[in-house]
N, C-alpha and C positions, 0 to 999 in steps of 0.2 A: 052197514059195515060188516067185514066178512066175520068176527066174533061176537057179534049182535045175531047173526042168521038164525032162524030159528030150530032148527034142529041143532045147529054146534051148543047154542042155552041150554036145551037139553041134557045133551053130552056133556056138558061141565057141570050142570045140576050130578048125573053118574059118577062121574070124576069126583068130586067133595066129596061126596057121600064114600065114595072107595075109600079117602084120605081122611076120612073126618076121627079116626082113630089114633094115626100119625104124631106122634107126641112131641112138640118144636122142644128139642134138646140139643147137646151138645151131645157128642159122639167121640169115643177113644179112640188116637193118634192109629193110622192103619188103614185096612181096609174099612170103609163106612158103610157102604152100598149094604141093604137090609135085604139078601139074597130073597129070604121066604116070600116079602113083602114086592120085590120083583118079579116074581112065577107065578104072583096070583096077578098083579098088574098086567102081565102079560095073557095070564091063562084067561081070564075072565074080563078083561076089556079091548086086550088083541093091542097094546099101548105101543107094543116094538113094530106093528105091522101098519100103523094108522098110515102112514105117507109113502107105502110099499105099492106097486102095481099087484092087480090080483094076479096076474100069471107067474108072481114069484111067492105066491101065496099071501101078500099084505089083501088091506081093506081099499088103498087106492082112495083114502079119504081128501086127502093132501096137507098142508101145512100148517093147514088152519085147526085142522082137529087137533092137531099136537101141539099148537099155538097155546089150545085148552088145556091142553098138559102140561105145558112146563107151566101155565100161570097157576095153574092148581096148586103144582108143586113149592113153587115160589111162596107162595102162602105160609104151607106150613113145615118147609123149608124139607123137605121129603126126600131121605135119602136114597134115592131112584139114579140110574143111568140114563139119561135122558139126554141129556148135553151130551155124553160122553159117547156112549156107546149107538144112541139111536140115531139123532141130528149128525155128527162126526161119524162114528165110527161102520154105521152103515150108509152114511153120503159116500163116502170113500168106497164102500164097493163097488157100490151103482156106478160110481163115476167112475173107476175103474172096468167096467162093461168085463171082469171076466167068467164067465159062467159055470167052469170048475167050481172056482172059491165060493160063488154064490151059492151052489146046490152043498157043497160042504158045510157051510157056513149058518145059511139061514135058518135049517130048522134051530140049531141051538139058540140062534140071537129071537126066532121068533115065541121060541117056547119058555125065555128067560133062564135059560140053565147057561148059558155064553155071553160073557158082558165083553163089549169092546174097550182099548182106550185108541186115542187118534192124535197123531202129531203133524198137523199142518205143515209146520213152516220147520225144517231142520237144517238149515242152508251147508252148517258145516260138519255134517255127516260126511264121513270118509266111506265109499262105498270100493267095495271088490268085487266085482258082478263074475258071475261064473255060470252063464246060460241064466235058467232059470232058479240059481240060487245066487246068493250070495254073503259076503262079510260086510259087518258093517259095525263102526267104532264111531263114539263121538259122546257127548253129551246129551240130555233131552229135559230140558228142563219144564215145571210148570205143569206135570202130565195130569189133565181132568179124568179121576176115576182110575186113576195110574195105579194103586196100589189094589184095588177092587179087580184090575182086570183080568182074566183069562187068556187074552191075546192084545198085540198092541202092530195097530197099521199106524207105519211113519211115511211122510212124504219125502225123500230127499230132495235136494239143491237141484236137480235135473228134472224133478216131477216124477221121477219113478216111486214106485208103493212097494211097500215090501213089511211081511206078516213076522214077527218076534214073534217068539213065547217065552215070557217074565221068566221062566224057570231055565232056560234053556243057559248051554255055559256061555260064559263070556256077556252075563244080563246081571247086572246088580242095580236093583230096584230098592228103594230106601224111599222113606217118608219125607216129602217137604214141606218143615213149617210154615203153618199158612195162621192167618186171622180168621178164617174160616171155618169153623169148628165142627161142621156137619159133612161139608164133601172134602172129597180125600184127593191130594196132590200127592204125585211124585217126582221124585229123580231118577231118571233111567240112565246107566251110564254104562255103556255098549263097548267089548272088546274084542272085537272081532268076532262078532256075534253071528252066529247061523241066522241068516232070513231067508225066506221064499218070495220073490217077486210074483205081485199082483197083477194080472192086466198090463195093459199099455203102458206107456205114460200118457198121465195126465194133463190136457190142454191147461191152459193160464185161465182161460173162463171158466172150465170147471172149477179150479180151486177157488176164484174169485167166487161163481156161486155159492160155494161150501162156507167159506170165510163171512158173505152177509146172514147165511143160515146162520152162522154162529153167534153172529152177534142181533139178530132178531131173536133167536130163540134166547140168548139171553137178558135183551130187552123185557120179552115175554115173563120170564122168572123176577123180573126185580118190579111189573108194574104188581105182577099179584103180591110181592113181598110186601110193597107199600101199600096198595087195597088194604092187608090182613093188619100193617100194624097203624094205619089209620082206623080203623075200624075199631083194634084196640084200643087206642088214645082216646076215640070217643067214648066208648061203652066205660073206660073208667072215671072221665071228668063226669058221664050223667050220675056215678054213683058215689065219688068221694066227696064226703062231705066235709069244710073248712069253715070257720068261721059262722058255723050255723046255716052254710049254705053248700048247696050243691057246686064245685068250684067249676064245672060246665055251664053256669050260669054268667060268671063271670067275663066283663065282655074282652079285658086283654085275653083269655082262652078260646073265648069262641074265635076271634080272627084270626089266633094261629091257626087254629081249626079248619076254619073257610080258607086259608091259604094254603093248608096243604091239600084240601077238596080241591080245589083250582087246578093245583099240579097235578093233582094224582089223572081229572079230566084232562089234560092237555099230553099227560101220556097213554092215557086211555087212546085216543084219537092218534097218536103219533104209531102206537104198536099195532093196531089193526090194519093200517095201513102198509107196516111194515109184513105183515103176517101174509095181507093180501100181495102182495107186491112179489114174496118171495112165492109164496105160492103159484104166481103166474107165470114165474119168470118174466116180469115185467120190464120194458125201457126206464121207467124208474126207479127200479129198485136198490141201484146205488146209491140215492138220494133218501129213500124212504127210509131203508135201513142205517141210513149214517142219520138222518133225524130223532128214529127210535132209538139208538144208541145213545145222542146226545141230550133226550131228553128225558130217557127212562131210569137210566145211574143215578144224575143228580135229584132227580124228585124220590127215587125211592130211597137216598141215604139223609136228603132233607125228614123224610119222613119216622124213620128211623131213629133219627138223632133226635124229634121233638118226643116220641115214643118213652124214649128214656126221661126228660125232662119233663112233662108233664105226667109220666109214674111219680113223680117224687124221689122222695129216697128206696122204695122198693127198684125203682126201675133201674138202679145201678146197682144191686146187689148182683151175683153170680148166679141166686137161684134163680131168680127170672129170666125168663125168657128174651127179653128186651135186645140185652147185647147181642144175643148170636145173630138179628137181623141186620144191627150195624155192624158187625164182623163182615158178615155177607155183603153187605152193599161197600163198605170199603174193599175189600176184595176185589170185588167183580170190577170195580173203576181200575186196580190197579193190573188185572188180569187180560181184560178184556178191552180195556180202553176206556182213557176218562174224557169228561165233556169235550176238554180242547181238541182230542185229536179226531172224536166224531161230527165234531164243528169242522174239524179242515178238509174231512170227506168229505162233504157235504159243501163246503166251496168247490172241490174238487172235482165234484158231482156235475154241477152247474158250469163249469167251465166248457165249452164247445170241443169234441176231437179235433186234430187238427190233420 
């Protein structure tokens, strides 16, 4: 399997190791993204360039190296752009083929000094195109990294792309509360806002690509969420001790135990194939990717939720760590998509073109 290969082991062995400092906290209302903590990410492991072609100066690794990356991050909940600005915000250029923006653009996003945000889907964006600028008014809600970013590419209703800048007039950018207490959401709300048009427009299968990227890569972040706090929940039932005895001994413990082992393999298997799939541009990967979808949310918040319950009463306190992974995992169901509507992809998948 494509995060089994033996060099990507490698590379996620380098990965931890860059993260293994990463302190799982909560984070003040705002920008979150850990600027410094992103320029060495990028300086010294190249993390914005991994699924980049070498002739735009990436590594040309593909989606799998970064597959590595968000599961890393996933773990210990790493306030990186990754989602935002790497997976989103430069799918969007590429897919936009324009070569100006990209030779503008790239050195800042590969040197981490330039964080993207990216807005898929804006159906009711009111545009006023004027050649290659234009106005544009509406709402945006939901924005990953929104408040962190430097620049923000929106899709309109038409597929056309077009570059804001947060600061620019007619941009009021505000914070939106989320249960997510480590990555930062906005509300962008556009009045007749100056933008530049990117590139073309964009085809319906490109965004369709973008949109499974989105949701594999954050399949990817919720299987390493559940790995780290499985891993936790065992490491404290082998050392709390109850009743004279180690309560990991215990056999109603151990089988919660082995059933979240279960889940956490069965999304292990559902994301690599999702990883690989996108990485190929596969005929399956509508199918692959709405599987990891529906099976990587509800195992990593099943996991999560036992995390807290077998801490005890520390695990619901505020200073632990415990909540911010069920934060995160409810979240990402309500953001991204919960089981049912990755279960009706995935019928939908399987259904014949007609």
């Amino acid at each position: 399997m494509i995060l089994r290969d033996e060099d990507l082991l490698i590379w996620q062995g380098v990965v931890r190791d860059f993260l293994a400092t990463v302190e799982v906290r909560d984070r003040p209302p705002g920008a979150r993204i850990d600027r410094e903590l992103w320029r060495r990410a990028c300086d010294q492991l190249g993390v914005a360039g991994l699924d980049l072609p070498e002739d735009l100066g990436g590594a040309a690794s593909g989606f799998g190296a970064l597959a590595v990356v968000l599961r890393e991050c996933g773990r210990v909940l790493a306030p990186l752009p990754v989602l935002g600005s790497v997976v989103l915000g430069q799918g969007l250029l590429l897919a936009a083929g324009d070569d100006a923006a990209l030779a503008e653009l790239l050195p800042g996003l590969l040197g981490g000094e330039l964080v993207l945000a990216a807005v898929l889907d804006a159906p009711d964006l009111e545009v006023v195109a004027e050649g290659a600028d234009g106005r544009l008014t509406g709402r945006l809600g939901e924005v990953v990294d929104g408040m962190s970013a430097d620049l923000l590419l929106v899709v309109d209703g038409s597929g056309r792309l077009w570059l804001v800048g947060p600061e620019d007039d007619g941009v009021d950018r505000r914070t939106m509360p989320s249960m997510d207490l480590v990555r930062d959401f906005a509300v962008v709300t556009l009045t007749s806002a100056p933008a530049r048009r990117v590139g073309d427009r964009l085809a319906a299968d490109a965004l369709a690509r973008l949109r499974r990227a989105r949701t594999a890569a954050v399949a990817c972040e919720q299987h390493g969420g559940a790995e780290a706090v499985l891993a936790a929940t065992v490491a404290y039932t082998l050392d709390r001790v109850q009743f004279g005895r180690r309560i990991g001994s215990f056999q109603a413990v151990k089988h919660r135990c082995a059933d979240l082992a279960i889940e956490l393999d069965l999304s292990l298997s559902a994301v690599e194939h999702a990883a690989w799939a996108v990485q190929e541009d596969a005929d399956v990967a509508p199918l692959a990717v709405a599987m990891a979808g529906a099976t990587c949310g509800p195992a990593y918040l099943r996991c999560a939720l036992e995390n807290v319950q077998l801490h005890g009463g520390i695990g619901f306190t505020w200073e632990h760590s415990a909540h911010l992974h069920v934060r995160r995992a409810e979240s990402d169901l309500a953001l991204f998509g919960d089981a049912e509507r990755h279960r009706e992809a995935v019928l939908e998948s399987l259904v014949p073109s007609t």
